[in-house]
C-alpha positions in Angstrom: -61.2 3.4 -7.4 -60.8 7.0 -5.9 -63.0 8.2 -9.4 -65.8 5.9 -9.1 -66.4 7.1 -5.4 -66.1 10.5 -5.8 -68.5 10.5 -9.2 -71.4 8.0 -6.8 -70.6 10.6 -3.8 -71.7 13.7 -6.4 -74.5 11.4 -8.0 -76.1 10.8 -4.7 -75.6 14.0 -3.4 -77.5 15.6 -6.5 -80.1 13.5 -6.2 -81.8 14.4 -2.6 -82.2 18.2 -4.0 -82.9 17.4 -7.3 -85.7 14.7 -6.4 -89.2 16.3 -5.8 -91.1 14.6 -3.0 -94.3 14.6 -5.4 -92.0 12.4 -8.2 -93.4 8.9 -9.3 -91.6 5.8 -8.6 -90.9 5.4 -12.5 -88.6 8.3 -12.5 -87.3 7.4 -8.7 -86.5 4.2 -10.6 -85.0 5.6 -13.5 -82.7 7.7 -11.5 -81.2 4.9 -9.5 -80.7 3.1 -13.0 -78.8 5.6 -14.0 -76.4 6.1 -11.0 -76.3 2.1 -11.2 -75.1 2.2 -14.5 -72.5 5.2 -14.4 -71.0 3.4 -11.5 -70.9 -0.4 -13.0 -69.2 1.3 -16.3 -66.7 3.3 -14.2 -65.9 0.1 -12.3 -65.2 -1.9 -16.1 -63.4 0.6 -17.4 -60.7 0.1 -14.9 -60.5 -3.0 -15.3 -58.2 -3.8 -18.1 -54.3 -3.2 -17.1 -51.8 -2.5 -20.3 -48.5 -3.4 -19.9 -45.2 -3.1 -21.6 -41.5 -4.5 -21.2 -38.4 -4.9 -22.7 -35.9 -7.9 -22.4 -31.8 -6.9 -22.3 -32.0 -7.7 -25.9 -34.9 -5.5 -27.0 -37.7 -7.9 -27.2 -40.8 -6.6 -26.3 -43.3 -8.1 -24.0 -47.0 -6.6 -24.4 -49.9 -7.9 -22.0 -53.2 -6.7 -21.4 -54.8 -7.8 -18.1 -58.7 -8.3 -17.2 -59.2 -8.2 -13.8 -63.2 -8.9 -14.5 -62.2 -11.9 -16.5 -58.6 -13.3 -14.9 -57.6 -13.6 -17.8 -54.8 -11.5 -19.7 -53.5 -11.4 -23.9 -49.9 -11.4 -23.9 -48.3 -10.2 -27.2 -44.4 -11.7 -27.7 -42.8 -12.2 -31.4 -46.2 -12.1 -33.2 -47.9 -14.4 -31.4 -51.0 -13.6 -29.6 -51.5 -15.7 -26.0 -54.7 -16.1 -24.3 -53.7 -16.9 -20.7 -55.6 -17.6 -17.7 -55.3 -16.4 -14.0 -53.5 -19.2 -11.5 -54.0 -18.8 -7.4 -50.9 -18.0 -6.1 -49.3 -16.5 -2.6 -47.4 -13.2 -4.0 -47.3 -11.8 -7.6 -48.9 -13.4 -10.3 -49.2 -16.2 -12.6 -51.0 -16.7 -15.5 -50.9 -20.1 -17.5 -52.3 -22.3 -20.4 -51.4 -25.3 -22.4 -47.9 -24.1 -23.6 -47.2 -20.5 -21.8 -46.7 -19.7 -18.4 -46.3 -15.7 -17.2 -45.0 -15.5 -13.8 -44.5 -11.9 -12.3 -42.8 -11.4 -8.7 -41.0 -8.4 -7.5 -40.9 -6.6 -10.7 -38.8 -9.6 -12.3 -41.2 -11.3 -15.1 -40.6 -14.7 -16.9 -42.8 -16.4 -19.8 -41.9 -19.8 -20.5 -43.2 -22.0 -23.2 -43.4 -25.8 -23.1 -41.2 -25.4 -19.9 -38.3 -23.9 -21.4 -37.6 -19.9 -21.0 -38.3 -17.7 -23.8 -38.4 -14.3 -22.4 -36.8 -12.6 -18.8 -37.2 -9.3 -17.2 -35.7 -8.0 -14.3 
């Protein structure tokens, strides 16, 4: 977040010297498409969190969260798991039909069908 400010802070401050008062609205236009665009892919980018742990046991836990989407792909035991973003009051919790991903406090537990299949603390 501290990148995207400081790149739209140095875009707009380029632009009053580099902007000739006798310049057409096309390239006025152009220029704020530009600094539109830098900024919505620096915001994007950002967006998608990788993440790796390891049970007790050696079984790893990959994830890869989209903020944009609330949505995350958890890798576990060669199965790839589309999971979507639940409301909740502290950590987080991603579900669908068979997994659920809860994280709280650094400890982290995906259960399938209800029953507990991997557990990080």
């Amino acid at each position: 977040m501290k990148i995207l400010f400081l790149v739209i802070l140095f875009i707009m401050s380029l632009l009053p010297g580099s902007c000739d008062y006798h310049t057409t609205n096309n390239t006025k236009s152009a220029t704020q498409q530009t600094t539109k665009q830098v900024a919505h892919d620096l915001t994007y980018s950002n967006e998608i969190v990788h993440s790796r742990v390891t049970d007790e046991n050696g079984v790893a836990l990959k994830m890869a969260f989209n903020n944009a989407n609330g949505t995350a792909i958890i890798y576990f035991r060669g199965e790839t798991i589309e999971v979507k973003q639940d409301t909740t009051a502290s950590g987080i919790h991603y579900s669908n039909q068979h997994y659920d991903y809860r994280e709280w406090h650094g400890e982290i537990e995906l259960k399938k069908d209800g029953k507990v299949v991997f557990q990080h603390q």
